[in-house]
C-alpha positions in Angstrom: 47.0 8.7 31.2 45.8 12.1 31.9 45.4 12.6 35.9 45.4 16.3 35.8 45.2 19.5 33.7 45.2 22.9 33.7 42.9 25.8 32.5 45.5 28.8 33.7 43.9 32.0 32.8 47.3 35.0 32.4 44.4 37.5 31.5 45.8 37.5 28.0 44.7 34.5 26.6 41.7 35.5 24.2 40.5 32.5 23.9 40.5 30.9 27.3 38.5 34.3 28.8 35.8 33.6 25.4 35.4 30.2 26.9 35.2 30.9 30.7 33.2 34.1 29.9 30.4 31.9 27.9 30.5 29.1 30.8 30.0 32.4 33.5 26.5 33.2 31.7 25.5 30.0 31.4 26.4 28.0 34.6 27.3 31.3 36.9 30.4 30.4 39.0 29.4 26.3 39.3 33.0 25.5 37.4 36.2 24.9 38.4 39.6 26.8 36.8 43.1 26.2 37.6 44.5 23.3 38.3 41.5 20.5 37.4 41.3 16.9 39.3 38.9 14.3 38.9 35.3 14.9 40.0 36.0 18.4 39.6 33.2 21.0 37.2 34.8 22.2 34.2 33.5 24.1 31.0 33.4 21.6 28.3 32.8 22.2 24.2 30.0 19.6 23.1 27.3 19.3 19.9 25.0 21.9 20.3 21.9 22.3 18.2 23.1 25.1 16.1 27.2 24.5 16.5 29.6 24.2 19.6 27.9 24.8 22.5 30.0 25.3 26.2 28.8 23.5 28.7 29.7 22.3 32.4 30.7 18.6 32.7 31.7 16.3 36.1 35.4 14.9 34.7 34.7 11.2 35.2 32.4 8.2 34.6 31.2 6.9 38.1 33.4 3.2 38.4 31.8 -0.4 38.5 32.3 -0.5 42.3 30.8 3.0 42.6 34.0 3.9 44.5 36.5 4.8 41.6 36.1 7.4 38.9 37.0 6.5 35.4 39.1 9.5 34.2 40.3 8.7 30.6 39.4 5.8 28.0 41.6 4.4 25.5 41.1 5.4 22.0 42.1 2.0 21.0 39.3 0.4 22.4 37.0 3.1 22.7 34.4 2.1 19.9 34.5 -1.5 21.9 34.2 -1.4 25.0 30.7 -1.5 26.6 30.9 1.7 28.8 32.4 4.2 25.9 30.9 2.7 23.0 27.6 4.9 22.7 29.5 7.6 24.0 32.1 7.8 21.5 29.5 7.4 19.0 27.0 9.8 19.5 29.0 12.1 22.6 31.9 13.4 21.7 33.1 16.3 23.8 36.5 19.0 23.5 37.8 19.7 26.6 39.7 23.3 26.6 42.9 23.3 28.9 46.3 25.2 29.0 48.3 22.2 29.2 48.2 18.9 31.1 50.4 17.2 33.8 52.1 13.6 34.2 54.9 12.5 37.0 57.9 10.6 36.6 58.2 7.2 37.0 62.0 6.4 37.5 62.4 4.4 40.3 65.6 5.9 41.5 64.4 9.1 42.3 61.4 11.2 43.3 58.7 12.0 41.5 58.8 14.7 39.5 56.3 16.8 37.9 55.9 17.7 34.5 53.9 20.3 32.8 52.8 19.7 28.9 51.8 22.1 26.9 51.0 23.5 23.3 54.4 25.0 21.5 52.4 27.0 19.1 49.3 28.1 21.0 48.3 29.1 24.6 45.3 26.2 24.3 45.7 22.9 24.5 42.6 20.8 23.7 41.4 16.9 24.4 39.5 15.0 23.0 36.7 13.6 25.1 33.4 11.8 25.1 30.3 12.4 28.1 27.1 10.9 29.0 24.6 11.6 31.9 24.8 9.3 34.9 21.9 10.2 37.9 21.1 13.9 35.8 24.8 14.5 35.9 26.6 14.9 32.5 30.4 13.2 32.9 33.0 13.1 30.5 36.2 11.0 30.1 39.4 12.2 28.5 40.2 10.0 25.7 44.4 8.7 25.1 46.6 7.4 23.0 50.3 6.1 22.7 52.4 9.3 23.6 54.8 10.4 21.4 58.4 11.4 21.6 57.7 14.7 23.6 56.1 12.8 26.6 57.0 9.2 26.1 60.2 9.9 28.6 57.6 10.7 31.2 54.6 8.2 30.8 53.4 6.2 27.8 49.9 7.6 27.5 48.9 11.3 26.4 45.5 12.6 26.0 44.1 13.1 22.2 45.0 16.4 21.0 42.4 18.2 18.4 43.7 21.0 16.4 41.3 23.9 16.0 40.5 23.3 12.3 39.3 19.7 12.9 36.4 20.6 16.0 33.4 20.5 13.8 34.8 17.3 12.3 35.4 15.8 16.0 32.0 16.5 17.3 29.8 15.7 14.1 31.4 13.0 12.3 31.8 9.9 13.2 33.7 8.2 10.2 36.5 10.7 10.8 36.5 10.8 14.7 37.9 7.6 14.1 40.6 8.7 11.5 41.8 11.6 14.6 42.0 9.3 17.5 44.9 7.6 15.3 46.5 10.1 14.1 49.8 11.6 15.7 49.9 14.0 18.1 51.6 16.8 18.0 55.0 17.9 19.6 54.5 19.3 23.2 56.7 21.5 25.3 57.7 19.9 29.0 58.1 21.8 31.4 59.6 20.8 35.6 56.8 21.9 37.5 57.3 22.8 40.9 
């Protein structure tokens, strides 16, 4: 599960300003950076008509009950299940971040939490899917089994797309598939205070 993430601008990360700079002229100041919770307005990478296009997207699907948000889907089932189907078949969305967070779960102490990020890069980026519910595009962060570097912590991680394989994410559909199951990379951890 992915409950929070980060999009931490130092001032020297190239990238990040590229993508917060391109959201600024488009949406103005209507997005959230920093540390991101559900609900929140974040710049988002979808389809566009001539390439990637960054847009602003409401993290969450609007629950059954109205009440709860759905945050993340399951890249197990996504292609399944009624409410991401369409989504991960003709929406698939990047969602830029610095890293994301997940809390400890051992019962004999306190929670604890844990900040995972890229070890090779300052950007860490998700895989995702959106829709439009009441004129409001949402997306959902899409997960998988975690592997070694966050399995101590929680047994979910979010989909993580490496820069050479964007196009392929948001315009083919055969090999979306083939990246939701492949293995994620190594991540730093790092006590978060």
């Amino acid at each position: 599960m992915c409950g929070r993430y980060t999009v931490f601008d130092d001032g020297e990360n190239e990238e990040l300003f590229d993508i917060i700079q391109s959201a600024g002229k488009k949406y103005g100041g209507k997005f959230k950076t920093g540390e991101i919770y559900p609900s929140d307005c974040v710049p988002v990478m979808t389809r566009g008509k001539s390439g990637m296009s960054i847009n602003v997207l409401q993290w969450g699907f609007p629950g059954i009950d109205g009440n709860k948000l759905i945050i993340n889907a399951r890249s197990e089932s996504v292609c399944e299940k009624i409410t991401f189907r369409d989504s991960f078949a003709l929406n698939r969305c990047i969602i830029p971040s610095t890293g994301f967070f997940e809390w400890s779960h051992d019962i004999n102490s306190q929670k604890e939490k844990y900040l995972f990020k890229n070890t090779d890069s300052k950007m860490l980026y998700m895989a995702g899917i959106w829709k439009i519910y009441n004129n409001i595009p949402r997306f959902v962060i899409l997960t998988t089994k975690a592997n070694e570097s966050v399995s101590d912590i929680h047994n979910r991680m979010p989909v993580i797309l490496r820069r050479d394989i964007f196009k392929d994410w948001l315009t083919d559909s055969d090999l979306s598939k083939e990246i939701i199951n492949s293995a994620m990379p190594e991540l730093e951890k790092i006590l978060y205070a």
